[in-house]
Each structure stands twice: as structure tokens, then as C-alpha cells.
C-alpha positions in Angstrom: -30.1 -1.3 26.6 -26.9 -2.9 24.8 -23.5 -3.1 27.4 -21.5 -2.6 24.2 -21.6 1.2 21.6 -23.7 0.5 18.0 -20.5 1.1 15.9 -17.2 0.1 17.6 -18.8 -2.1 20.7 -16.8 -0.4 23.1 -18.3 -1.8 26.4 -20.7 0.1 28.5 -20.3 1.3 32.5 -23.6 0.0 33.4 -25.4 0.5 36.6 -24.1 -1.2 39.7 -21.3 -3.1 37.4 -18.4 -3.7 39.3 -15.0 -2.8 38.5 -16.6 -0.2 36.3 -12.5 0.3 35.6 -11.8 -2.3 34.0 -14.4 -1.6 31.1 -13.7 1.9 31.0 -10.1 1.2 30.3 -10.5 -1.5 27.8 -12.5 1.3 25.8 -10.3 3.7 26.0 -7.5 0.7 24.3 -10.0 0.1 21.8 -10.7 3.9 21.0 -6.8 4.6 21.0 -6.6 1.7 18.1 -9.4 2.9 16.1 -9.1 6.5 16.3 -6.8 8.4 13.5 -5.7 4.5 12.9 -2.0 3.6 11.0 -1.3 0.5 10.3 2.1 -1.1 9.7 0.9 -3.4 6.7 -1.5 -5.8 5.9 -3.8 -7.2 5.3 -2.2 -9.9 7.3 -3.3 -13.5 7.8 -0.7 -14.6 10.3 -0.2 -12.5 13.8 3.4 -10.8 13.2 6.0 -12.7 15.7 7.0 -9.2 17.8 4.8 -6.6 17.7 5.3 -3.3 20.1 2.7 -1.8 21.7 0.4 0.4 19.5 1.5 -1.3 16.4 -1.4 -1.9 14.0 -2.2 -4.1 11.0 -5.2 -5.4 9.0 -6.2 -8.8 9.3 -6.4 -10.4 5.8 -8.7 -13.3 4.8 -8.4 -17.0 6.4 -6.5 -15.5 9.7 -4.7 -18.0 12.0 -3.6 -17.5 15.8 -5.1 -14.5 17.9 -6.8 -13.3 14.6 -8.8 -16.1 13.4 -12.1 -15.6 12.7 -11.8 -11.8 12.9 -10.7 -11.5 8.7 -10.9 -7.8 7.7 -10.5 -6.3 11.2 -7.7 -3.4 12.5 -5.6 -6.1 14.8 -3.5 -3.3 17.0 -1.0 -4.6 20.0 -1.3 -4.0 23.5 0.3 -4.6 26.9 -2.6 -6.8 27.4 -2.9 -8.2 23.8 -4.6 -8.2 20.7 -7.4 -5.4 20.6 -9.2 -6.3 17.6 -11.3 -4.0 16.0 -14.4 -4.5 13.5 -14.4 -2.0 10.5 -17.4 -0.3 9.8 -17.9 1.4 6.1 -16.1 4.6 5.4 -13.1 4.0 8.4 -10.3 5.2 7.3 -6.7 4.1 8.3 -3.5 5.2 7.3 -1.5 2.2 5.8 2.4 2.9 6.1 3.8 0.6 4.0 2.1 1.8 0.9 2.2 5.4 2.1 -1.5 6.3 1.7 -5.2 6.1 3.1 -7.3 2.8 2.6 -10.8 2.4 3.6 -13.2 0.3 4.6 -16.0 -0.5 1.7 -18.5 -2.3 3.7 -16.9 -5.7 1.8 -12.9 -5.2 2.4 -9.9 -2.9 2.5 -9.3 -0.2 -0.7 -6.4 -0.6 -2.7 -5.6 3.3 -1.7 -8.2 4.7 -4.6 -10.6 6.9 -2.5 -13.9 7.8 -3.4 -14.5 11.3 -4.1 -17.2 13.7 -5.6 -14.8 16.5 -6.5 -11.3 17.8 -5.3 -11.6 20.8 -3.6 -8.4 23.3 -3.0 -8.3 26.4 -1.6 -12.6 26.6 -2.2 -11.9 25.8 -6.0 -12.7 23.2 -7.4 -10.1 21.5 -9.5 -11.2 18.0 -10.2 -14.8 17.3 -10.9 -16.6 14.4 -12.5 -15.5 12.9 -15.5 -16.8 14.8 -18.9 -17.6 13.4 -22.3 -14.6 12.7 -24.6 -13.2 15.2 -26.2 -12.4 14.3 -30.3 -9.3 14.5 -31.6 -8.9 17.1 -34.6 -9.5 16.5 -38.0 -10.8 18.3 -40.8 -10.6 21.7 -41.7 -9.4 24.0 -44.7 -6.1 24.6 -43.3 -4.2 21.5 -41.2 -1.5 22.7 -39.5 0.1 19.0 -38.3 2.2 20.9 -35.2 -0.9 22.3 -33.6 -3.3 19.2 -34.1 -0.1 16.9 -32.4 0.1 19.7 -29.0 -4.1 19.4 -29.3 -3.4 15.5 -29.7 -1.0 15.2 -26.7 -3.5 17.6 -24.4 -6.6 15.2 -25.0 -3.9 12.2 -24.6 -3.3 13.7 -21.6 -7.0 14.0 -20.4 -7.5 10.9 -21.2 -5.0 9.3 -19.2 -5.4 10.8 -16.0 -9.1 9.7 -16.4 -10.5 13.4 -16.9 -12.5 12.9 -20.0 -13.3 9.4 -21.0 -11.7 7.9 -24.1 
């Protein structure tokens, strides 16, 4: 048996440990910094100077101070310190300066872009995978040049908000 959990190594209350406590405490710390996560900014290489207690931020690459050797990691500020927690793939945080999700890859922080296989609303599905390009018009026995520029600006359109490739 490990003392620490497989994902987040929160520490274990193991039989006959004293000050059973003191490790129950420090993982519920460690849960309140990973779970439903925001973090102020980041990633960060240098600790900021004044942080308040519950603030949050990722550690960048090459960190210095408390955070060396702990690159890529949800750094969140304590009474007791820094709390500094591993990411595992797929953990999602909230990232307030930017104002949007980022997640964990397995390899380092998303720029925001999230992974998805469609977008769902309301049980419909409105956004699917990408579909084949669509061609512009041309040809035909009568052209009417209004009607091929709205057809034109539609599969512009498409094309630019990455719906059908180009």
C-alpha cells in the first residue's frame, strides 16, 4: 500500500500513524487547490511577491524560489505555504486573466483551445467534425454574379470558422 492517492498524492491516514490530523488536513489544502481550480495567471516562472490565501497560478518552465523544479504544476497559496500540485492529463483550470478554460495535455498548459468531438446544445448537435470543402460556384447556363458573391461569402464564412476545410 502507497501513503500517498495514484492521481493527486494526497497523503494517506495509515494505521497507527500519529497525528493522523495533520495529514488529513494537508489533503484537504491540496483538494481545495485542485478541485474546480482558477488560477490568477501564469504560467509563471517566479513565485509572485504577495500572494493571498487561495490564490492560484501555473508554474511555467525553469521555476525559481518555492517552485523550482515543480515546472507545469497548479502553485496555489496557503496559510502554511505553497501547495503545489502535479497536473494530470485532462485537469482543467479556470485561467482568469485570459478569461477561459486551459487544460492539462499530458506535455503542458492549452492555449484555451479545448478538445472536443462535437458541441452539444440543448441535445442538438450544432458543431460536428469538420466536412470536406465545399466549391465555390462556377459554371452554369445562367450566372447571376449577386447570388454566386452571398454563395461566395457563406463558404468564406465556413471556411473561416474552420467548419469545412478550405
Amino acid at each position: 500500500m502507497t501513503d500517498t492517492s495514484a492521481r493527486f498524492a494526497f497523503p494517506f491516514i495509515l494505521p497507527g500513524q500519529a497525528q493522523k490530523e495533520a495529514y488529513h488536513n494537508e489533503a484537504l489544502t491540496v483538494l481545495d487547490a485542485a478541485l474546480h481550480a482558477a488560477v490568477e495567471e501564469g504560467p509563471l516562472a517566479d513565485p509572485p511577491s504577495d500572494p493571498e490565501p487561495g490564490q492560484s497560478w501555473i508554474v511555467g518552465d525553469e521555476a525559481t524560489g518555492a517552485w523550482s523544479g515543480k515546472d507545469g504544476s497548479l502553485a496555489t497559496w496557503t496559510s502554511g505555504g505553497w501547495r503545489l500540485v502535479a497536473p494530470v492529463a485532462g485537469m482543467m483550470v479556470w485561467h482568469k486573466a485570459i478569461g477561459c478554460w486551459v487544460h492539462w495535455t499530458g506535455g503542458g498548459w492549452s492555449d484555451g483551445s479545448l478538445p472536443a468531438a462535437a458541441i452539444v446544445i440543448d441535445g442538438d448537435q450544432i458543431i460536428g467534425p469538420r466536412l470536406p470543402d465545399v466549391p465555390n460556384p462556377s459554371g452554369g447556363t445562367t450566372i447571376d454574379a449577386e447570388a454566386r458573391a452571398a454563395v461566395d461569402a457563406v463558404i468564406a464564412t465556413l471556411r473561416s470558422h474552420g467548419l469545412i476545410n478550405s
